[in-house]
C-alpha positions as CSV (number, residue, x, y, z in Angstrom):
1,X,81.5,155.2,96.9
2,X,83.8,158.4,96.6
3,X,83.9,158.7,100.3
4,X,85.2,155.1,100.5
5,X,87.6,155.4,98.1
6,X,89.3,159.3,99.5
7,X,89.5,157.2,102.9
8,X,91.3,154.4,101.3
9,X,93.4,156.7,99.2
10,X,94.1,158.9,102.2
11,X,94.9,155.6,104.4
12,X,97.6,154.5,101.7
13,X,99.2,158.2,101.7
14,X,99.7,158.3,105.5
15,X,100.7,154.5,105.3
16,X,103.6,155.6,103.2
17,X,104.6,158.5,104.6
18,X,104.9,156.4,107.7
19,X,106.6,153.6,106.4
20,X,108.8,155.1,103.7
21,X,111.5,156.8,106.0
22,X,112.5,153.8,107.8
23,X,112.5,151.6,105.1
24,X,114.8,153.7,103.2
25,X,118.6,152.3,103.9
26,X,120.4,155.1,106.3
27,X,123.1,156.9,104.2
28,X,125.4,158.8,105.8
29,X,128.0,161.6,103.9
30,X,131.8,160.1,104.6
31,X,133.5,163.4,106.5
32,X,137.6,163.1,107.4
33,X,139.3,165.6,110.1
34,X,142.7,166.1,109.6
35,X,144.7,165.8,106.3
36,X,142.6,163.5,104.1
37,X,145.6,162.0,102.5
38,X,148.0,161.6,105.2
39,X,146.0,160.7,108.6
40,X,145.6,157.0,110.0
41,X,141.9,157.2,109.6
42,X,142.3,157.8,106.0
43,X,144.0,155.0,105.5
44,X,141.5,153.4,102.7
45,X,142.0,156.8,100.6
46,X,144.8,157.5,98.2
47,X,145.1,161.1,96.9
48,X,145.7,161.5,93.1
49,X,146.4,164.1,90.3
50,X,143.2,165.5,89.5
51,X,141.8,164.1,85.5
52,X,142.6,165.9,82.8
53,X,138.7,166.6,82.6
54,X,138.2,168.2,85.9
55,X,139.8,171.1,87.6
56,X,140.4,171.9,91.3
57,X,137.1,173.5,92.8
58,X,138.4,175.8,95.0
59,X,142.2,175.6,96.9
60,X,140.9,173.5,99.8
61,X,139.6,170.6,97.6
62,X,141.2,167.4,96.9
63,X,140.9,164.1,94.3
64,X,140.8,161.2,96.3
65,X,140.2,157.7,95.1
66,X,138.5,154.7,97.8
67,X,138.0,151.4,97.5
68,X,135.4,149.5,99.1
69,X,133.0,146.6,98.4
70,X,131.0,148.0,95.8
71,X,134.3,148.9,93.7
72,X,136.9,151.6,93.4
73,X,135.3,155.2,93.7
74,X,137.2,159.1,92.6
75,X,135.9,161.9,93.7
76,X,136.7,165.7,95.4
77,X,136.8,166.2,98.9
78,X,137.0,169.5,99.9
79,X,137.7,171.3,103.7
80,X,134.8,173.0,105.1
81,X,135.5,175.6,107.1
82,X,134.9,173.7,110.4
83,X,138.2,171.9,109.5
84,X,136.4,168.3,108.1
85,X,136.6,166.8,104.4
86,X,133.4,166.3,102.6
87,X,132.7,165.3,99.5
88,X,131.8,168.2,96.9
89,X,129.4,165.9,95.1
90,X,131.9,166.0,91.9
91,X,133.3,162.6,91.2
């Protein structure tokens, strides 16, 4: 009985680890070249004033706010040194 039940249990782990990946939805980070706020390719994303709450990062971030289907989003971008704007993760 123990060995049928460490088969099954081993069965369901590999069936997950299998199937997990691709039913996961592919995310992928948002990344801008160019000047976030002012290039074509930017056009859904306004740069504001940072909030009173939150400061500046470091001198190569920015506060942007988007606006998609799923509502109105704020958060930093900042400029990694290979030239393109990623988020920070602060929003």
């Amino acid at each position: 009985m123990n060995r049928v039940f460490a088969i099954v249990c081993a069965a369901l782990v590999a069936a997950c680890a299998v199937a997990i990946p691709f039913l996961a939805p592919a995310q992928t980070t948002p990344s801008w070249r160019g000047d976030v706020c002012h290039e074509p390719a930017a056009a859904r994303i306004a740069c504001e004033a940072y909030p009173l709450r939150i400061q500046a990062h470091q001198s190569n971030c920015k506060w942007v706010h988007t606006q998609d289907s799923a509502g109105a989003h704020a958060f930093e971008v900042c400029r990694d040194p290979d030239h393109i704007w990623r988020p920070s993760g602060r929003s």
